[in-house]
Every structure is written in C-alpha cells, then in structure tokens.
C-alpha positions as CSV (number, residue, x, y, z in Angstrom):
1,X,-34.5,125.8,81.7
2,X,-33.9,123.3,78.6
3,X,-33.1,126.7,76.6
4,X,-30.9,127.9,79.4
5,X,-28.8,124.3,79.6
6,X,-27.7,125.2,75.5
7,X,-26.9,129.1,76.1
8,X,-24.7,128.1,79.1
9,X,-23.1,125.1,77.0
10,X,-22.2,128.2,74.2
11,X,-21.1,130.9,76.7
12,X,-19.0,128.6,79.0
13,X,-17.4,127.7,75.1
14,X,-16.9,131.0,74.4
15,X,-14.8,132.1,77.0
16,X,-17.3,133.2,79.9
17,X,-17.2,130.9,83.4
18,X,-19.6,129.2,84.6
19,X,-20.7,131.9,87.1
20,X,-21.0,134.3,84.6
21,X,-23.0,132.4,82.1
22,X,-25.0,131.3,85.0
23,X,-25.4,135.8,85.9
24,X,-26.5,136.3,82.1
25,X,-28.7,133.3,82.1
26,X,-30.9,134.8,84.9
27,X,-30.5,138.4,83.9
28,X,-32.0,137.3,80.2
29,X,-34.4,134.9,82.2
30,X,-35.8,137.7,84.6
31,X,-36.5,140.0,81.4
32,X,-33.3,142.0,81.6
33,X,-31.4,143.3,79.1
34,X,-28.7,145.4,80.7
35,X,-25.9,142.2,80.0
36,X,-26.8,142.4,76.1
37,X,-24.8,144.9,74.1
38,X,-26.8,147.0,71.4
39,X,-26.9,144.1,68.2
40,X,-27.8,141.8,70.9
41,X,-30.8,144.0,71.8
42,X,-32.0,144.6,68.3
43,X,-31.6,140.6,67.2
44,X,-33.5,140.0,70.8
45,X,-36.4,142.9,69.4
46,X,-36.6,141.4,66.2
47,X,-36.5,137.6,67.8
48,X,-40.0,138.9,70.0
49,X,-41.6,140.4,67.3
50,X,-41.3,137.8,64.8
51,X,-42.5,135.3,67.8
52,X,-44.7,137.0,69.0
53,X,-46.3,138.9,66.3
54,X,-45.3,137.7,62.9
55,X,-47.6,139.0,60.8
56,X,-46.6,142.7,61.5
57,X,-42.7,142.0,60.4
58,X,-41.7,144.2,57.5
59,X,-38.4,145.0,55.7
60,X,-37.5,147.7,58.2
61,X,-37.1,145.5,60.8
62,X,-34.4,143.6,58.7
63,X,-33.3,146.9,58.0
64,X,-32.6,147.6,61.8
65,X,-30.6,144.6,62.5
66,X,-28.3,145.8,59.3
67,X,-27.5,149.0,61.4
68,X,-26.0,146.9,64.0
69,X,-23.8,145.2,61.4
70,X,-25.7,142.0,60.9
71,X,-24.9,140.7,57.1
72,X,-27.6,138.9,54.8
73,X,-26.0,135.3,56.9
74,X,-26.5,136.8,59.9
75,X,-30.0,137.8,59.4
76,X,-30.7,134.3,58.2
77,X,-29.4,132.4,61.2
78,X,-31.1,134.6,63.3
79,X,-34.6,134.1,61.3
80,X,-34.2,130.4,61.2
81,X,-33.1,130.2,65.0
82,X,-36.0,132.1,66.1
83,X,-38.2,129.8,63.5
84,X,-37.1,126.8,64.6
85,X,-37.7,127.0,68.0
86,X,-41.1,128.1,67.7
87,X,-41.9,125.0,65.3
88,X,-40.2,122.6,68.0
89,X,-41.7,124.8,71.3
90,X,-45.5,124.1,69.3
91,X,-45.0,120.5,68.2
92,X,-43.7,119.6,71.9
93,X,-47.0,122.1,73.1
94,X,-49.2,120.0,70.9
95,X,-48.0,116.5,71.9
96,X,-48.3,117.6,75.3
97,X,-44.3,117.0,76.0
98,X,-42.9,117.0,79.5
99,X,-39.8,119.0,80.7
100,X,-36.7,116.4,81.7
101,X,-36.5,116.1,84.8
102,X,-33.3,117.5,85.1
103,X,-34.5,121.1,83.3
104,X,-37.3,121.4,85.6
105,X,-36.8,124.2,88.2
C-alpha cells in the first residue's frame, strides 16, 4: 500500500488519471503484467531476481535490460531503486515497523 501511494503520486504526474493509475496499481498488485510494456517487463524481471535471488545475478542480466534500450544510467537507477528498498523494507522488518494507518488496506 505505502509503495502503491508513491507509484500513483508518479503516474497521476505523468499524465495518467487517477482511475487509471489506480487500474495499473492493482493489475501490478495482483501479479499482472499485461499493463507493462516489454522494458518494463524486463526491468520488473531483473527487479525480482536481484530481490529475490541476488546471488545468481550475472552480466547477462544487465545485458537484457540493454536490449530494451536501458543506457549505463538507466541500469543504475534501476539497481539502486531495487537496492534501496530492500535495505529500507529489512531495517523497517527488523525494527518491527508498523504500516500508517492510512496505507493499511
């Protein structure tokens, strides 16, 4: 839910309506990928992999996300995004962090 709150904030900004972030937002949050176009697909591959089983990431899975277009910049934010949130998802884990109120569904 707290994730969902930022992605609507950025779609809403980018020209999508409330609705339809709100449509993408559940799609994504049920597990489907239909509403994400090929890159999207491959950075949300690469994003489960490196989360889920970082150990097994090699250079070919950088090399995939090049074949969608994805420049060295690119590649970084999305490394760091994915990154990030797992440090801040395990320190709030660890402290034993409660969801705001207003994220809880």
């Amino acid at each position: 839910m707290h994730h969902g709150a930022g992605l609507q904030a950025l779609l809403t900004q980018s020209g999508r309506t409330a609705a339809e972030a709100d449509a993408f937002i559940a799609a994504v949050a049920r597990g489907s990928t239909d509403a994400l176009g090929p890159a999207e697909q491959a950075m949300l591959g690469y994003a489960r992999k490196l989360t889920l089983t970082p150990r097994e990431m090699t250079p070919g899975d950088v090399a995939v996300l090049r074949t969608y277009g994805l420049d060295d910049l690119a590649i970084h934010d999305v490394c760091t995004i994915v990154a990030y949130f797992a440090f801040v998802n395990r320190i709030a884990d660890g402290l034993g962090v409660e969801l705001e109120e207003r994220f809880e569904g």
